[in-house]
N, C-alpha and C positions, 0 to 999 in steps of 0.2 A: 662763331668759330670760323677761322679763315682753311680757306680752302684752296692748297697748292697745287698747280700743276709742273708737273716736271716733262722738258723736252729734252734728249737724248743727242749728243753732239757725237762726232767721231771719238776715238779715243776715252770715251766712258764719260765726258763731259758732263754734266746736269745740270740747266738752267731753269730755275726754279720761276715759276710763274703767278700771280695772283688776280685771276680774272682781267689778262692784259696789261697787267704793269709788272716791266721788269725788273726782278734784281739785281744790286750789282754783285751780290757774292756768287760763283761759281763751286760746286763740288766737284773732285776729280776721283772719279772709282776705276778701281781695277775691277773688268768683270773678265772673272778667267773661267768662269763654267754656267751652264746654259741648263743645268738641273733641272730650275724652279720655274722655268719659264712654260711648262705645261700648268703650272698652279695660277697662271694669269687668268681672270676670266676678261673674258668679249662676249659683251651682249650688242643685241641689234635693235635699235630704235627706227620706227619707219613708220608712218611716213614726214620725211624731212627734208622741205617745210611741212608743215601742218596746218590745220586749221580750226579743226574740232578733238580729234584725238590721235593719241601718239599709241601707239602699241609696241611692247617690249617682246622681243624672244631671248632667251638668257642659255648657255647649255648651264646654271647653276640655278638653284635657288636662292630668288631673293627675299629680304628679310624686310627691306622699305624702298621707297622711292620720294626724294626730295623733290622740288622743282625752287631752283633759285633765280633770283634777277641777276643781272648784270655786277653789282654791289656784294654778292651772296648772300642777301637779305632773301629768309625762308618765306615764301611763297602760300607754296602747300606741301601736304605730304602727303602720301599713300597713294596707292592703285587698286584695282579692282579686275581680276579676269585675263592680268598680265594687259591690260591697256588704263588710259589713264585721260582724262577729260578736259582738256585746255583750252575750250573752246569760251571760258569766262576772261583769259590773258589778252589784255592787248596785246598787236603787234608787235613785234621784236624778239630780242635775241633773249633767249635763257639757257639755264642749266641745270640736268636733270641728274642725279644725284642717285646713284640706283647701287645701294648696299645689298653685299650678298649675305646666305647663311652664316659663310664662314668670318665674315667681318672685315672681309675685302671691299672697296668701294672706288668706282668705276663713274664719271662723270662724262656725260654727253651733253655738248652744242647741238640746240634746238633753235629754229627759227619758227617763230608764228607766225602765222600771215593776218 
């Protein structure tokens, strides 16, 4: 299952992303109200880089947590205690993939050392 990132240009821009390679289509939105943007969750991942383990603080409950490679080829899954044990991962860069209750899902850039 490919996993897109979207970055946010002036003017409501959205360039769609897939683990560093860009597309050429562009979407243009009108955003004229700022409602739903308390329903965003931000969780915090730390420490980053790491070495052994990563630990999440979330203000939401989460439901899983991914760990993908570079490719978004699935890794592992699950955590334990709200932290999570990467210390079997080679070196480099991954992404952790941290679904919440409500089926929102939020991806962080991790470094291994």
């Amino acid at each position: 299952m490919p996993i897109f990132i979207y970055t946010t240009q002036p003017g409501g821009t959205l360039t769609p992303y897939l683990f560093g390679q860009v597309f050429s289509k562009r979407l243009n939105l009108n955003i004229s109200s700022t409602n739903h943007i308390e329903d965003i969750k931000v969780s915090t991942v730390y420490p980053n880089p790491t070495g052994d383990y990563l630990f999440i603080e979330s203000d939401s409950q989460l439901k899983g947590v991914k760990i993908l490679d570079r490719m978004g080829n699935l890794l592992r899954e699950g955590f334990q205690n709200n932290q999570i044990d990467v210390s079997e991962l080679l070196p480099g860069i991954y992404y952790l993939l941290l679904i919440h209750a409500d089926g929102q899902k939020e991806l962080k850039r991790i470094v291994k050392m």
